[in-house]
mmCIF file of the C-alpha atoms, coordinates in Angstrom:
data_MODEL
# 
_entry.id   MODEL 
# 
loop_
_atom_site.group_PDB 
_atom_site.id 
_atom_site.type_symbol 
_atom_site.label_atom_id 
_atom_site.label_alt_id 
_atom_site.label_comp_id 
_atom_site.label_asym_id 
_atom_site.label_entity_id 
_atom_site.label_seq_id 
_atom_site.pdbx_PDB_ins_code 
_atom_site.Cartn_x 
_atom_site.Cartn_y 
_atom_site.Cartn_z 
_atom_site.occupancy 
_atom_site.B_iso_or_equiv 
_atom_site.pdbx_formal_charge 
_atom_site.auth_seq_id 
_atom_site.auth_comp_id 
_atom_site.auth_asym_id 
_atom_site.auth_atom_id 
_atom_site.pdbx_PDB_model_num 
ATOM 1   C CA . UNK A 1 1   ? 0.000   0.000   0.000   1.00 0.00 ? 1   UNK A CA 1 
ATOM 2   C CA . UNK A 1 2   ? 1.673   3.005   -1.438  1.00 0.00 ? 2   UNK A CA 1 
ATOM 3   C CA . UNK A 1 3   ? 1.320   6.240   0.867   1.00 0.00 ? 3   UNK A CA 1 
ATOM 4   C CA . UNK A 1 4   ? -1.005  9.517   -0.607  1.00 0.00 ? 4   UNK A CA 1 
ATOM 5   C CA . UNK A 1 5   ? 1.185   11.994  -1.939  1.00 0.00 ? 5   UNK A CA 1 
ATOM 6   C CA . UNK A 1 6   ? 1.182   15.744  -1.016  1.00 0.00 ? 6   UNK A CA 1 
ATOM 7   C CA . UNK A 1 7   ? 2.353   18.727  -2.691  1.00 0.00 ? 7   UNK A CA 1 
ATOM 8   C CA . UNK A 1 8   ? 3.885   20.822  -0.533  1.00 0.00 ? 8   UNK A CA 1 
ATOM 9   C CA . UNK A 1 9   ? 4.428   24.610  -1.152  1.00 0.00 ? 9   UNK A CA 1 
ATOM 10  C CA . UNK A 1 10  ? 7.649   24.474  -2.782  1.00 0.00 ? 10  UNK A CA 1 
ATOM 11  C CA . UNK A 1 11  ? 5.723   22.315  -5.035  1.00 0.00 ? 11  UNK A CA 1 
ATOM 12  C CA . UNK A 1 12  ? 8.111   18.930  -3.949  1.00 0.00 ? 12  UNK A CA 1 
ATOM 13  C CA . UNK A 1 13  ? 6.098   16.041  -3.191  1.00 0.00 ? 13  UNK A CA 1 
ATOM 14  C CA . UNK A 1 14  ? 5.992   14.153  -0.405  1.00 0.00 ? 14  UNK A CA 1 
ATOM 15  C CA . UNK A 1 15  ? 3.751   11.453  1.856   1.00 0.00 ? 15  UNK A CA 1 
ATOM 16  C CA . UNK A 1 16  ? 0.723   13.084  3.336   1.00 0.00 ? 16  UNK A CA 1 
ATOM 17  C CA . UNK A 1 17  ? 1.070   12.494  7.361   1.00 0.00 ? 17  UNK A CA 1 
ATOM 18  C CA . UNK A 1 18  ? -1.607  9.555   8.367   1.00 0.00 ? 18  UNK A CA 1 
ATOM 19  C CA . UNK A 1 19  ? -3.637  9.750   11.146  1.00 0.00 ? 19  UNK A CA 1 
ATOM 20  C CA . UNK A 1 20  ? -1.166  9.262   14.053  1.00 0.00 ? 20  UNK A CA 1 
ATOM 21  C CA . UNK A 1 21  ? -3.840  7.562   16.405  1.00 0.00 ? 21  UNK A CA 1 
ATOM 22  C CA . UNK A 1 22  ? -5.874  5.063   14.601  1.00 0.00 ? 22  UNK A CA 1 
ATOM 23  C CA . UNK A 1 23  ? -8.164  3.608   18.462  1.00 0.00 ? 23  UNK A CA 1 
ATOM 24  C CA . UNK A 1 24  ? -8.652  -0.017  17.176  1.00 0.00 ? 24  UNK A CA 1 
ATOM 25  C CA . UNK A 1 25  ? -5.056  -0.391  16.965  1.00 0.00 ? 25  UNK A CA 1 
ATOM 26  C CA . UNK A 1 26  ? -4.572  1.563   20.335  1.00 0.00 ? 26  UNK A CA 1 
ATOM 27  C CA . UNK A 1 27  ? -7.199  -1.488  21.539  1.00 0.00 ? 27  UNK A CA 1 
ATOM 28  C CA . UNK A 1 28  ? -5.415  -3.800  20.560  1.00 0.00 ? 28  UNK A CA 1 
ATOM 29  C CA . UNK A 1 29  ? -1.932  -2.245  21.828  1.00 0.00 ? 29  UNK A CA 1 
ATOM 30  C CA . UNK A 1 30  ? -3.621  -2.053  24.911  1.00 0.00 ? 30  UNK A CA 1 
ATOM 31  C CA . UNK A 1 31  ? -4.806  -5.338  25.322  1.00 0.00 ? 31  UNK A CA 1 
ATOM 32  C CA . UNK A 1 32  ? -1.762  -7.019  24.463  1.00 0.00 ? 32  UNK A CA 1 
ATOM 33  C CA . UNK A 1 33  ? -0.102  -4.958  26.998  1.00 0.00 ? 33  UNK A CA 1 
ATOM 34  C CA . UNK A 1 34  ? -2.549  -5.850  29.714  1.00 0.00 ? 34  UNK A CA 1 
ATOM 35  C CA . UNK A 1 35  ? -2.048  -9.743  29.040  1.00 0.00 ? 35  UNK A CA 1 
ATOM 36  C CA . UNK A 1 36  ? 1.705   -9.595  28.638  1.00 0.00 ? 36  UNK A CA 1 
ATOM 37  C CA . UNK A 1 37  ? 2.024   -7.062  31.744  1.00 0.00 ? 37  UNK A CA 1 
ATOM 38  C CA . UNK A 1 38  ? 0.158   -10.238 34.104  1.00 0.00 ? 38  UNK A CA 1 
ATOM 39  C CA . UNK A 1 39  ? -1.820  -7.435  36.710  1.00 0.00 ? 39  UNK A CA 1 
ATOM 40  C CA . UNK A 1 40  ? -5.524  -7.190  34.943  1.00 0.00 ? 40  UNK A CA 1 
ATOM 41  C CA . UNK A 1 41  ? -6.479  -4.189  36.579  1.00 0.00 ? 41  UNK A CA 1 
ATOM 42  C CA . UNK A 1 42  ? -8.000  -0.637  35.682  1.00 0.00 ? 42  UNK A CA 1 
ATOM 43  C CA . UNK A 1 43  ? -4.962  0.592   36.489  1.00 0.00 ? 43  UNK A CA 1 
ATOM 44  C CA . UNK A 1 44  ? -2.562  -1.766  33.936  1.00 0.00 ? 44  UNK A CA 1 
ATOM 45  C CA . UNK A 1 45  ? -4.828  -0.780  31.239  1.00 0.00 ? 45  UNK A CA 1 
ATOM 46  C CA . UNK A 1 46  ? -4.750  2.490   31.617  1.00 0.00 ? 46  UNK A CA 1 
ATOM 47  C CA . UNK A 1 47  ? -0.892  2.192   31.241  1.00 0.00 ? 47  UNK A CA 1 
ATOM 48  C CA . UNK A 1 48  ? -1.279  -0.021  28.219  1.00 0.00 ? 48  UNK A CA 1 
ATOM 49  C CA . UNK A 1 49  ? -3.552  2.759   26.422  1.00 0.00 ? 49  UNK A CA 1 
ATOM 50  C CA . UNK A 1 50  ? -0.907  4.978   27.405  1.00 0.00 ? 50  UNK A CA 1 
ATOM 51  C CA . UNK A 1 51  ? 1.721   3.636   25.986  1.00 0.00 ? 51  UNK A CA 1 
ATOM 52  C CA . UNK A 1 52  ? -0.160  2.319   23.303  1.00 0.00 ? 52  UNK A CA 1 
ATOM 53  C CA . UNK A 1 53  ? -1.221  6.306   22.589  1.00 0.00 ? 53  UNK A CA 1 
ATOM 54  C CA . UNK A 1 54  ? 2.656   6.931   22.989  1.00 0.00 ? 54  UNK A CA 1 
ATOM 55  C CA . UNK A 1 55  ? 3.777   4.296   20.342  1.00 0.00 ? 55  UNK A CA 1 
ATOM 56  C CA . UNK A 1 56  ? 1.320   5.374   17.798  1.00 0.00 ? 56  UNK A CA 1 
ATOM 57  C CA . UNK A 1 57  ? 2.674   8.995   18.013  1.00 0.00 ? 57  UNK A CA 1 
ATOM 58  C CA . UNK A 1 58  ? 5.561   8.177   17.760  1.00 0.00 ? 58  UNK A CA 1 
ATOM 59  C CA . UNK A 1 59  ? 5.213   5.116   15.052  1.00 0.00 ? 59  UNK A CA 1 
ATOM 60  C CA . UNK A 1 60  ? 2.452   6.457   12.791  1.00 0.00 ? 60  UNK A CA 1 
ATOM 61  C CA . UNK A 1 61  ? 1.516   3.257   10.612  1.00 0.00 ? 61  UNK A CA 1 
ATOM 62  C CA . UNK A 1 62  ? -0.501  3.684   7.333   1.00 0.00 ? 62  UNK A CA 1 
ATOM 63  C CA . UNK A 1 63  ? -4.360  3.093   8.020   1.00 0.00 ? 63  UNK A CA 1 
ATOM 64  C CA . UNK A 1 64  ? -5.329  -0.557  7.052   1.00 0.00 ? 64  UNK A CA 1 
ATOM 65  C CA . UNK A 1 65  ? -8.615  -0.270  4.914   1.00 0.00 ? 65  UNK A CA 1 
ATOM 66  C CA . UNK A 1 66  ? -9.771  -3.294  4.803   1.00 0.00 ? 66  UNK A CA 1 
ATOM 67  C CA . UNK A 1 67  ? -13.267 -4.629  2.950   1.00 0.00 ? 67  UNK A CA 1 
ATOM 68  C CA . UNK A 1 68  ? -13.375 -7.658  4.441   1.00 0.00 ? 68  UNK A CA 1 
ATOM 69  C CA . UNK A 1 69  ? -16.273 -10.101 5.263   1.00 0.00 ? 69  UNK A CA 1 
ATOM 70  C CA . UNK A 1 70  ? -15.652 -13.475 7.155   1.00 0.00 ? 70  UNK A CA 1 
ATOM 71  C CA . UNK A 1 71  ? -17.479 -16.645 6.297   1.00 0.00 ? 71  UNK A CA 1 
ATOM 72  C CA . UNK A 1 72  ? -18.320 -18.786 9.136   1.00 0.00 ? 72  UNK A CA 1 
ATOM 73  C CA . UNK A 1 73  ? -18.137 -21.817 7.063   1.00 0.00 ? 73  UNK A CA 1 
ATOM 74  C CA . UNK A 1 74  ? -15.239 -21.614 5.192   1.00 0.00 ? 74  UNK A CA 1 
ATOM 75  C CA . UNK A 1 75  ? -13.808 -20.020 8.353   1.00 0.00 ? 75  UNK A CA 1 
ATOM 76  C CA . UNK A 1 76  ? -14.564 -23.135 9.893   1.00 0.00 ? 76  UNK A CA 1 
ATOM 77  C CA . UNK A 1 77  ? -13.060 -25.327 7.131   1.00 0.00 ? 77  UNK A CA 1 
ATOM 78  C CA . UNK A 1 78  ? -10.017 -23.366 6.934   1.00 0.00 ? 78  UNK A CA 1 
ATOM 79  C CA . UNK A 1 79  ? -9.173  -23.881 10.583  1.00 0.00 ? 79  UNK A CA 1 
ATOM 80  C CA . UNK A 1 80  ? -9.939  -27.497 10.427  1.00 0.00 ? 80  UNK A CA 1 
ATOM 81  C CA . UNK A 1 81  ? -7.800  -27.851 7.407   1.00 0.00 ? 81  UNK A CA 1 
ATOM 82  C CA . UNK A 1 82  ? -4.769  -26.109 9.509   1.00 0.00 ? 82  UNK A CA 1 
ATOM 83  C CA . UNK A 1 83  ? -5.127  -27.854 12.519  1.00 0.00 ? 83  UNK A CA 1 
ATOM 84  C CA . UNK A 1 84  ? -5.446  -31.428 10.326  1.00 0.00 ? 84  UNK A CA 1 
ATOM 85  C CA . UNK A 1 85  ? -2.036  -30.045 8.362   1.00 0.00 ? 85  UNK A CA 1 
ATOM 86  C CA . UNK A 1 86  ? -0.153  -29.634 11.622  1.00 0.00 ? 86  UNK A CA 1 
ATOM 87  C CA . UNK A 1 87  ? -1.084  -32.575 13.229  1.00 0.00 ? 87  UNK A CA 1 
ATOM 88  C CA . UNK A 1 88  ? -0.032  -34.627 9.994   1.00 0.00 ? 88  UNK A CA 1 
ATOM 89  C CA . UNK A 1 89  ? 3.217   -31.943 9.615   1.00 0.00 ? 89  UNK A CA 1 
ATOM 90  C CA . UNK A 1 90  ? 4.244   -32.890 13.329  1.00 0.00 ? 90  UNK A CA 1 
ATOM 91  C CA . UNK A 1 91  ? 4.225   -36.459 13.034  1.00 0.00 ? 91  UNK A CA 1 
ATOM 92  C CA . UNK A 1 92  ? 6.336   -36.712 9.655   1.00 0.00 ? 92  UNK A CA 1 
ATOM 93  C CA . UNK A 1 93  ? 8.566   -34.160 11.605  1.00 0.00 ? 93  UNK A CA 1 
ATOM 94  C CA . UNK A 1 94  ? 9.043   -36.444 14.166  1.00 0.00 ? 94  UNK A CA 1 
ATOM 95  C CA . UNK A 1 95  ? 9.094   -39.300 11.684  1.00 0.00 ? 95  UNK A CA 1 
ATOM 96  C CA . UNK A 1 96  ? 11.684  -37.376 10.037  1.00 0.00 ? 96  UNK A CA 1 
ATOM 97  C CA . UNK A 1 97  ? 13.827  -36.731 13.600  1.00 0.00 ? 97  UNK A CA 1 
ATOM 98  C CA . UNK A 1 98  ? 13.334  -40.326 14.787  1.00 0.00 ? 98  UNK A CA 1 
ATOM 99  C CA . UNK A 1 99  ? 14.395  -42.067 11.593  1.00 0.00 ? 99  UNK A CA 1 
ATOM 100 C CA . UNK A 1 100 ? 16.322  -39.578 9.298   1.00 0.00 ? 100 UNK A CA 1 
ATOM 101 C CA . UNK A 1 101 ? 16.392  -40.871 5.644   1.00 0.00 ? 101 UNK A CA 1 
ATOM 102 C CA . UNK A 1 102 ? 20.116  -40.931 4.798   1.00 0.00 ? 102 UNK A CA 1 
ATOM 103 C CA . UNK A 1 103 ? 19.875  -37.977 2.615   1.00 0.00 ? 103 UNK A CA 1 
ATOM 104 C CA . UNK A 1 104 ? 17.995  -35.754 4.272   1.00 0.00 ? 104 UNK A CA 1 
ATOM 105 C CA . UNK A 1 105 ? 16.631  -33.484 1.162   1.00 0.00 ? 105 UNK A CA 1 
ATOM 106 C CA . UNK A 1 106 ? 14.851  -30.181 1.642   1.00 0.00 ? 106 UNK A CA 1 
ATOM 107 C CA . UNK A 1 107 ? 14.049  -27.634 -1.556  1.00 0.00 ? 107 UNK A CA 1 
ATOM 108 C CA . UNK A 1 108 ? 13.195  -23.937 -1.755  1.00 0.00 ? 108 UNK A CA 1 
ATOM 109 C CA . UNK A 1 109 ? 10.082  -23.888 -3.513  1.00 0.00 ? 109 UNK A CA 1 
ATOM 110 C CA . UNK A 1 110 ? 8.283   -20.271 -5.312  1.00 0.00 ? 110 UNK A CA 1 
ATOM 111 C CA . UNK A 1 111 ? 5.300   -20.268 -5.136  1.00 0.00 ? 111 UNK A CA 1 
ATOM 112 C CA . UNK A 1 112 ? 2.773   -17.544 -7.108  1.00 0.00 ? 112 UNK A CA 1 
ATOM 113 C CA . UNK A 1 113 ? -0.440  -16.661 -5.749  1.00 0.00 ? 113 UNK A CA 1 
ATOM 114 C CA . UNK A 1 114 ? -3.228  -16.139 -7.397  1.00 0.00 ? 114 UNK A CA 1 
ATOM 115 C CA . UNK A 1 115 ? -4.885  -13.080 -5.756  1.00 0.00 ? 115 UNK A CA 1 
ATOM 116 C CA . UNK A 1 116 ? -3.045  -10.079 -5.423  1.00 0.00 ? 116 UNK A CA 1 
ATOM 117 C CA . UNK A 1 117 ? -4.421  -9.223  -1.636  1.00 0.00 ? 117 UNK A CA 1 
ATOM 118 C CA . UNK A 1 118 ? -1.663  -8.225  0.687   1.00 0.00 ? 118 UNK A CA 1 
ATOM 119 C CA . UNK A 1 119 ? -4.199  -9.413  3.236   1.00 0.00 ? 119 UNK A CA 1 
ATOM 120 C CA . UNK A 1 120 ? -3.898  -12.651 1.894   1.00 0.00 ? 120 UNK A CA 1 
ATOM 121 C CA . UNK A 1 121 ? -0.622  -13.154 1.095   1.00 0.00 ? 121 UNK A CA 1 
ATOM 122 C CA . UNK A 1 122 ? -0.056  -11.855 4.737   1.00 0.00 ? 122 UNK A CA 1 
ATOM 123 C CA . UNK A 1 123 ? -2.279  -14.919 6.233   1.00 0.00 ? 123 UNK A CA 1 
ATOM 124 C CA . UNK A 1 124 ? -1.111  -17.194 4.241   1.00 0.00 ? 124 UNK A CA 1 
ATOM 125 C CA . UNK A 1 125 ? 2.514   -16.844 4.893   1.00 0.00 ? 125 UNK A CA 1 
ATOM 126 C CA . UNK A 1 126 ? 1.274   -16.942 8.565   1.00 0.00 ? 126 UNK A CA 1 
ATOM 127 C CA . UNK A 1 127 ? -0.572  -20.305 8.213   1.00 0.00 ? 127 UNK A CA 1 
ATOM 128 C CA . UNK A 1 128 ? 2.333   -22.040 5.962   1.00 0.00 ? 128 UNK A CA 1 
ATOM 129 C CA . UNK A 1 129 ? 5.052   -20.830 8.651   1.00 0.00 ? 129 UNK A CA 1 
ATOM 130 C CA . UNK A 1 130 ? 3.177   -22.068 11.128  1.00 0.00 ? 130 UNK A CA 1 
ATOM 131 C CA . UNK A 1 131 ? 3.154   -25.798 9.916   1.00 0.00 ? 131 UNK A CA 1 
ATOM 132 C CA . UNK A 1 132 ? 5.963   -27.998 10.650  1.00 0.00 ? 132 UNK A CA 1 
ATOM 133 C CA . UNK A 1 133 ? 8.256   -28.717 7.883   1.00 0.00 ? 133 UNK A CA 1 
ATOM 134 C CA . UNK A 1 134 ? 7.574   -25.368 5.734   1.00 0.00 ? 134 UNK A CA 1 
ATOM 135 C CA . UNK A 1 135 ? 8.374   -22.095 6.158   1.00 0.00 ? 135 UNK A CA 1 
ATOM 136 C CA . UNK A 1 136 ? 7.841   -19.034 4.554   1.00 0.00 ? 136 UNK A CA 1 
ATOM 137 C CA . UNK A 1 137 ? 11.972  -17.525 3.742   1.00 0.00 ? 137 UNK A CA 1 
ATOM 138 C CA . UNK A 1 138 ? 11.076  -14.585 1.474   1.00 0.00 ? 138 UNK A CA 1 
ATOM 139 C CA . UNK A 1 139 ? 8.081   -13.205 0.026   1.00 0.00 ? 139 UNK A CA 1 
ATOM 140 C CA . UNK A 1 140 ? 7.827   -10.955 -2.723  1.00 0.00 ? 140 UNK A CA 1 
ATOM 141 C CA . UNK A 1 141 ? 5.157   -8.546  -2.395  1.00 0.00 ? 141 UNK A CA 1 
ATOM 142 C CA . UNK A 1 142 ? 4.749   -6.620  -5.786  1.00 0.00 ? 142 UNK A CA 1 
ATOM 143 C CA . UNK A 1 143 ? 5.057   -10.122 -7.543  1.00 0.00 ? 143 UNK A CA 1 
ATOM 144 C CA . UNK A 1 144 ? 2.693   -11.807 -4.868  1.00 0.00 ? 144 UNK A CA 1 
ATOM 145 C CA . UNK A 1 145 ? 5.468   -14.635 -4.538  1.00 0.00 ? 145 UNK A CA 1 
ATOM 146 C CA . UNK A 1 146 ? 6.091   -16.725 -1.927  1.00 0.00 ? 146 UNK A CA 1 
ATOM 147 C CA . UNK A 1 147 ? 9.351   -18.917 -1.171  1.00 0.00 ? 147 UNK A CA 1 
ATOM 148 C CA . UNK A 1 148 ? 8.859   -21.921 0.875   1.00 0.00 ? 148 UNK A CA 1 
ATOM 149 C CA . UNK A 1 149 ? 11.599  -24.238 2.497   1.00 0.00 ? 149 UNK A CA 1 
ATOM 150 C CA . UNK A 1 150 ? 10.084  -27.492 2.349   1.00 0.00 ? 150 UNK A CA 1 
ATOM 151 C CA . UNK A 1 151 ? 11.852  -30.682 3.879   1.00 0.00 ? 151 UNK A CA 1 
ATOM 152 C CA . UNK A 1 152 ? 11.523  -34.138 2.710   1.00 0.00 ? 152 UNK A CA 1 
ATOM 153 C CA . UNK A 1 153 ? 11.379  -32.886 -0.631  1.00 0.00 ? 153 UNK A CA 1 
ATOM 154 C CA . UNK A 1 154 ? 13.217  -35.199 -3.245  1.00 0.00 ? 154 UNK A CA 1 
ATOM 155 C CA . UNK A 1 155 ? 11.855  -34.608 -6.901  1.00 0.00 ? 155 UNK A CA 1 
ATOM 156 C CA . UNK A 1 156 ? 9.755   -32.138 -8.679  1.00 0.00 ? 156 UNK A CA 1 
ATOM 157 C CA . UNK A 1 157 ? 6.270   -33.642 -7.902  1.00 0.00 ? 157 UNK A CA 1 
ATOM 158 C CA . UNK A 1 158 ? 7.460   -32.850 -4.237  1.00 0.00 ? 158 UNK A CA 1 
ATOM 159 C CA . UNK A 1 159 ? 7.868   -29.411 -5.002  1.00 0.00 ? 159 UNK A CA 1 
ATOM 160 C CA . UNK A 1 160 ? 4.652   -29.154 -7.062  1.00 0.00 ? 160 UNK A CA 1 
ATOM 161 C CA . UNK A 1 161 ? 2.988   -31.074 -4.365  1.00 0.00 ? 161 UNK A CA 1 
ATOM 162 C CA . UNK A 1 162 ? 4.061   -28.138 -1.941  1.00 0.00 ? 162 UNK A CA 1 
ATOM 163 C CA . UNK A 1 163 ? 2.931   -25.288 -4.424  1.00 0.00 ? 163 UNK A CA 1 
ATOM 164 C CA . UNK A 1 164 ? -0.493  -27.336 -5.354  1.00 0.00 ? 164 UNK A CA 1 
ATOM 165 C CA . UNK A 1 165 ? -0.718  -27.254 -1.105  1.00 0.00 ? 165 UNK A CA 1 
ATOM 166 C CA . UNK A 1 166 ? 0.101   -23.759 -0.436  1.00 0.00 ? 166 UNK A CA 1 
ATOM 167 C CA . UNK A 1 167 ? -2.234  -22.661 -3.607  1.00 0.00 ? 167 UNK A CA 1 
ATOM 168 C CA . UNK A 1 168 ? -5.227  -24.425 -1.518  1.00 0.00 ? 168 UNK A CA 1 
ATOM 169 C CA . UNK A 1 169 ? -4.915  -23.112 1.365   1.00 0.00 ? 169 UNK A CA 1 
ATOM 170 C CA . UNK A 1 170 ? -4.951  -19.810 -0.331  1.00 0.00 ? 170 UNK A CA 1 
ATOM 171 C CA . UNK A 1 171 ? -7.713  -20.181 -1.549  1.00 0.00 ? 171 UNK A CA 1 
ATOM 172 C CA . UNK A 1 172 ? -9.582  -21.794 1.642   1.00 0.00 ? 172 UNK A CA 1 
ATOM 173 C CA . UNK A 1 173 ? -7.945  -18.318 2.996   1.00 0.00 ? 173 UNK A CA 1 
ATOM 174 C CA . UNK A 1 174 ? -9.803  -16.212 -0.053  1.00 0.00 ? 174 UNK A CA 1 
ATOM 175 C CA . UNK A 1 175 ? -12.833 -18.196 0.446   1.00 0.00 ? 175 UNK A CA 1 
ATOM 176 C CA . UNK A 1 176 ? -12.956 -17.347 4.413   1.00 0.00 ? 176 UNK A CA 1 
ATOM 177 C CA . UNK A 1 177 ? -11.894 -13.866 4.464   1.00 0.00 ? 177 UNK A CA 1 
ATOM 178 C CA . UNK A 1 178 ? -13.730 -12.663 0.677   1.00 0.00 ? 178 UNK A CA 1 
ATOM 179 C CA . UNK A 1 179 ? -14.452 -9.376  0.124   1.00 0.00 ? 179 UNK A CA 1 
ATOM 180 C CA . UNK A 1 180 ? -17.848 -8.921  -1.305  1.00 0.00 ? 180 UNK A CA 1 
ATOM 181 C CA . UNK A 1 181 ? -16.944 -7.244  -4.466  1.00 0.00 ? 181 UNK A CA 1 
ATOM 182 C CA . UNK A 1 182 ? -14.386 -10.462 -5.374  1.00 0.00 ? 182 UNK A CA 1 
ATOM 183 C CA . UNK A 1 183 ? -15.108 -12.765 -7.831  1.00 0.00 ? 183 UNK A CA 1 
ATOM 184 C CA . UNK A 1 184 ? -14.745 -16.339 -6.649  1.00 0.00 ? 184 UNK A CA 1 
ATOM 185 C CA . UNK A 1 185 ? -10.910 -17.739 -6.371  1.00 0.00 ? 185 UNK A CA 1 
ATOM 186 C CA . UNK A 1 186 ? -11.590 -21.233 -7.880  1.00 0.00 ? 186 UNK A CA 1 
ATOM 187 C CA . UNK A 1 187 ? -11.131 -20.954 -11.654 1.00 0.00 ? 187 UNK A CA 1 
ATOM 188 C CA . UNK A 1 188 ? -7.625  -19.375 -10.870 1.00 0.00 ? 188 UNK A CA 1 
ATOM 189 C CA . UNK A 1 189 ? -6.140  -22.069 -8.888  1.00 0.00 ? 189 UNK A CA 1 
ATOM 190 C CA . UNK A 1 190 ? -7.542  -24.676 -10.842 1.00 0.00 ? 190 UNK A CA 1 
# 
């Protein structure tokens, strides 16, 4: 997301200066502060909207404008498919640890994603991180390209088994977190 520009008087341009306090991020600052802090009193969140007032003054972020609308079902689907994914991930993990295959292969594997929502690209990196045996090592944000380190891979239909699995869960993430304007995500991974 590219910042507004502003023409100043000298007639240079610059970034027009967000809004320095944005309160749902404040809220959120100040509830993370409140659970990591351990004392859940008036008091300790009164401190955490301090500081969290004091960090956004100092660390303006860009607003996040957002047009999204979650679908229970696929939301539902989408965390069932992660949880099922790590359970599987751990136990060829510890498959892997217990009885290492003599050469233990991995492969850095790019991945291009099909919808060009930072949103998206942002979860998905999350949710392929956070399964064992993957993780997300670069990702390329004007070209919507992730790079994966995948072990246990030996051939190419590892590696395109690894894209064809990243590609579905981004598209179990388009299909739970849609904007209403978006057409459906379906043709393009298929």
């Amino acid at each position: 997301m590219s910042p507004q520009m502003k023409t100043t008087r000298s007639g240079k341009q610059r970034p027009a200066r967000y809004r320095s306090v944005q309160w749902p991020m404040v809220m959120v600052l100040a509830l993370v502060w409140w659970v990591l802090w351990g004392s859940y009193s008036a008091f300790s969140l009164l401190g955490g909207v301090a500081v969290a007032v004091m960090v956004s003054l100092v660390f303006p972020l860009p607003p996040l404008r957002m047009r999204v609308r979650v679908h229970p079902w696929a939301l539902l689907v989408l965390l069932g498919r992660f949880l099922w994914d790590v359970f599987r991930a751990s136990l060829q993990v510890a498959w892997l640890t217990l009885f290492p295959p003599k050469p233990l292969t991995s492969a850095l594997v790019e991945v291009k994603l099909a919808t060009d929502s930072d949103f998206v690209l942002t979860i998905v990196a999350e949710l392929l991180s956070l399964v064992p045996g993957t993780v997300v090592v670069e990702a390329h944000r004007g070209s919507h390209t992730l790079f994966l380190h995948a072990i246990d891979v030996t051939d190419e239909a590892g590696m395109e088994r690894v894209r064809r699995d990243a590609l579905e869960q981004e598209a179990r993430v388009h299909r739970a977190f849609r904007a209403s304007d978006e057409q459906d995500l379906e043709e393009a991974v298929s």
